[in-house]
Every structure is written in structure tokens, then in C-alpha cells.
C-alpha positions as CSV (number, residue, x, y, z in Angstrom):
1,X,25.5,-24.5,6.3
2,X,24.4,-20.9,8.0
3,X,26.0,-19.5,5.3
4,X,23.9,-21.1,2.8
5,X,20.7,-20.8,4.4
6,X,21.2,-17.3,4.8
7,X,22.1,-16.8,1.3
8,X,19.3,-19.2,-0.1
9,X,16.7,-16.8,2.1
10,X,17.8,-13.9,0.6
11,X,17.5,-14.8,-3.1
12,X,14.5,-16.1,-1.6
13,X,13.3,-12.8,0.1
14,X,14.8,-11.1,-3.6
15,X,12.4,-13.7,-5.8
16,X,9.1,-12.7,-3.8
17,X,9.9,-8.8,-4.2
18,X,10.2,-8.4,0.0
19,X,6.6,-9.0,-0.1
20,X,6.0,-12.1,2.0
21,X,5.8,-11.9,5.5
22,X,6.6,-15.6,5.9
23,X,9.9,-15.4,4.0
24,X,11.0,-12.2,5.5
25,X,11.0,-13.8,8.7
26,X,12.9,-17.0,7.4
27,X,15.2,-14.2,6.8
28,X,15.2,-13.0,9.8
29,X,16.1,-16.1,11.5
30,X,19.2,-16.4,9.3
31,X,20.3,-13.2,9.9
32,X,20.1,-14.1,13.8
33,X,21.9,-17.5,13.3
34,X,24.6,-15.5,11.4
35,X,25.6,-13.3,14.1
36,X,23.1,-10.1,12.5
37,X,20.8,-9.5,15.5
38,X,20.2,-5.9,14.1
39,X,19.6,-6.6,10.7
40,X,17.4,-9.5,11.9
41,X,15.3,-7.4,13.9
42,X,15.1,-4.5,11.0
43,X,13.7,-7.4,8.7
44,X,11.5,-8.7,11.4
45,X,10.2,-5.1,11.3
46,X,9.3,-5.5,8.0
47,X,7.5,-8.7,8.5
48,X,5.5,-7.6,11.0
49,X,4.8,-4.9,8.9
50,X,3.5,-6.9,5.8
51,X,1.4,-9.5,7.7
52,X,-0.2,-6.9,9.2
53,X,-1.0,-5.3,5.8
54,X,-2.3,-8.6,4.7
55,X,-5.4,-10.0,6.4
56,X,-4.6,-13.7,5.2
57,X,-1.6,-12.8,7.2
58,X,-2.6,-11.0,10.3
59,X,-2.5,-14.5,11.8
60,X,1.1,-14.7,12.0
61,X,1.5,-11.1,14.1
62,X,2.0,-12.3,17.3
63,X,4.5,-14.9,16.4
64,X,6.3,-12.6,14.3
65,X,6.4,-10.4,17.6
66,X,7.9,-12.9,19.6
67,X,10.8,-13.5,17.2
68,X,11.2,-9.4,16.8
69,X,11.5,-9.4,20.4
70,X,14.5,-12.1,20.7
71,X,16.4,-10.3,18.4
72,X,15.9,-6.6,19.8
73,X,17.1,-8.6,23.1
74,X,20.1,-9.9,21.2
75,X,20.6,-6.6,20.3
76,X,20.3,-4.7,23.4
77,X,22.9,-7.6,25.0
78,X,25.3,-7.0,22.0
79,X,25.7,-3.3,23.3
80,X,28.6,-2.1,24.7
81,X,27.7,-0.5,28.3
């Protein structure tokens, strides 16, 4: 089932041209729950990046933060020492 949500939120991400903040970090969650903390975090990069562009979006910054910084944590744990 992770499988399929994480290939639904890309055709997903694909249909809306990478250009909704909302569905980039749907994305983003799939790519965590898949085991891809750093391409999570790369798209949660981009999310951020379009709400902030988008005043009817600049709302969601904060929140989109928040999930940005689980995954760089899930990265930064995933690192060999």
C-alpha cells in the first residue's frame, strides 16, 4: 500500500506540473514512509519553496517546516558516523 501511495503522489505531483505546495508535500510524506528521507526532504525543499512564492499559500510555511525538519532528522540519523 506505500508503494501505491507513493506512486499515485507522484503522477499526482507530475499532473500539477510540481507546482502545488500541498501535493509536493503529500509527496514528501511518501517518500519518508518509503524509506527516502533524503529525497523527502529535497521535495519538502521545494514545497516550502512554492508556498512561500504563493501568498494563498504562505499559510502552510510553518507546517511545511516542521515536516522538512523530521526528515533532515531522518536523514542526519541515517548517516554513517
Amino acid at each position: 500500500m506505500k508503494a501505491f501511495a507513493l506512486e499515485v503522489a507522484k503522477k499526482t505531483d507530475d499532473l500539477v506540473q510540481k507546482k502545488n505546495p500541498a501535493v509536493a508535500d503529500t509527496l514528501a510524506r511518501a517518500l519518508s514512509v518509503n524509506g527516502d528521507a533524503r529525497g523527502a526532504a529535497d521535495t519538502q525543499r521545494r514545497a516550502i519553496a512554492l508556498a512561500k512564492s504563493n501568498p494563498r499559500s504562505a499559510g502552510m510555511v510553518s507546517d511545511l517546516q516542521k515536516h522538512l525538519d523530521e526528515y533532515e532528522a531522518a536523514t542526519s540519523a541515517a548517516k554513517p558516523e
